[in-house]
C-alpha positions in Angstrom: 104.1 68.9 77.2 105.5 72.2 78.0 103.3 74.1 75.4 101.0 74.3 78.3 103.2 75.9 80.7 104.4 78.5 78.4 101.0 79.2 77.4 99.8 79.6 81.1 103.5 81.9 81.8 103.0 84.3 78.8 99.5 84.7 79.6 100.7 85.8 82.6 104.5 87.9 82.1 102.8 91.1 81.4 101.6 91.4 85.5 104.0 89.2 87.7 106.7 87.8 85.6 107.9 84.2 84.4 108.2 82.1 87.6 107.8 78.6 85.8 110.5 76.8 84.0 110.3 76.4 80.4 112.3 74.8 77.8 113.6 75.9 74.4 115.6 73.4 72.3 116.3 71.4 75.7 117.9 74.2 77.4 116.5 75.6 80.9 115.6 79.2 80.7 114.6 79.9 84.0 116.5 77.9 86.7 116.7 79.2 90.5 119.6 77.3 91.7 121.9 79.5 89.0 121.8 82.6 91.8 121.9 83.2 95.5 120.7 85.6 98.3 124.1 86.7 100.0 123.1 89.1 101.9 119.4 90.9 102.7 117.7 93.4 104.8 114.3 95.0 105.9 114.3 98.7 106.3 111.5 101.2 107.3 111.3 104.5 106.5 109.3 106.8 108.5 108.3 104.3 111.1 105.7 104.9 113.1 103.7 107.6 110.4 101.5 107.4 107.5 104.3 107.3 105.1 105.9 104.5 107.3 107.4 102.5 104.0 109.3 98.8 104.1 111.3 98.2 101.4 114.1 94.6 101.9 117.3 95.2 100.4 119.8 92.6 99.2 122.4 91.3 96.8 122.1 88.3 94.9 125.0 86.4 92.9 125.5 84.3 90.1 127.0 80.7 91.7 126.1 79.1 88.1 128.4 78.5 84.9 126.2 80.5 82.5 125.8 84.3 81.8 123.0 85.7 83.4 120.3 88.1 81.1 117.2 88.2 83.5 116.9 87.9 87.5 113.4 88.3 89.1 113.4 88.6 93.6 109.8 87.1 94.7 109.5 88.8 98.1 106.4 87.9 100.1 105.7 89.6 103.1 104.4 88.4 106.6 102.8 89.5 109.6 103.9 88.7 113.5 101.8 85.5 113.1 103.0 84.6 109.9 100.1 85.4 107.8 101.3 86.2 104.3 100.3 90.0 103.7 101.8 90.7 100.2 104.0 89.1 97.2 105.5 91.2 95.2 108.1 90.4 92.4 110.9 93.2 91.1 113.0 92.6 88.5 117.0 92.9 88.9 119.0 95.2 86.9 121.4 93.2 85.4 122.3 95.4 82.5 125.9 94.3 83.1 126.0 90.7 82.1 129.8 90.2 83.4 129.2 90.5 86.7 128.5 88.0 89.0 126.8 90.2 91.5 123.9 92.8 91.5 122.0 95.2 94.2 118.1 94.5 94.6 115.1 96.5 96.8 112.0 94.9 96.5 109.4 97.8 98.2 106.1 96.8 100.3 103.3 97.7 97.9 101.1 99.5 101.0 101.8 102.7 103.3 101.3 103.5 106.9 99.7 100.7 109.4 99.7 98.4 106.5 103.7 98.7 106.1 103.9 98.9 110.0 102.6 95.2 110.0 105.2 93.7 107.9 107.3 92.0 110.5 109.2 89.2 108.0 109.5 88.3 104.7 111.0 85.3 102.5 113.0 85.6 98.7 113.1 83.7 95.6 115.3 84.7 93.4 114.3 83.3 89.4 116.8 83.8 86.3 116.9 83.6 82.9 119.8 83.5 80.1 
């Protein structure tokens, strides 16, 4: 039943990442409710120019009981109408498995007017153990 899934999700790790949830011996290894958002922002850089960049900053915390290997931030960008421009999906270093909190930036893949239309964007985190 989940062969499927896995099949479809490895096909596609090597470009955007794991966002499904799969099972090994019974156990979850992806599971969004294990982490949090607490606190994000959208900065420009250069506003206004041709290098005019977006990139949203945040934090994200572990609110679950297990130890954390692998966090991915699904950030998909909108316009002033709310027309999705971009998703992109960064991974989180997490390279210290004790803590319960780590630093993110997920960057707007385009430049100049492009960036300059980015007026809001929504998160996802996805983990794995």
């Amino acid at each position: 039943m989940h062969r499927r899934a896995f099949l479809a999700c490895a096909a596609l790790v090597p470009i955007t990442g794991c966002l499904d949830f799969l099972e090994e011996g019974g156990e979850e290894i992806t599971e969004p409710g294990d982490v949090e958002i607490v606190w994000d922002d959208l900065t420009r850089e250069n506003p206004g120019t041709e290098d005019e960049r977006v990139v949203v900053w945040g934090v994200v915390r572990n609110v679950g009981d297990r130890t954390l290997s692998y966090i991915e931030i699904r950030a998909t960008f909108f316009d002033a109408e709310g027309e999705e421009l971009e998703t992109v999906i960064e991974n989180v270093d997490v390279d210290d498995e004790s803590r319960e909190e780590w630093p993110f930036d997920v960057e707007f893949p385009r430049f100049g007017e492009d960036a300059t239309a980015v007026a809001s964007y929504d998160l996802e985190p996805v983990t794995g153990v």
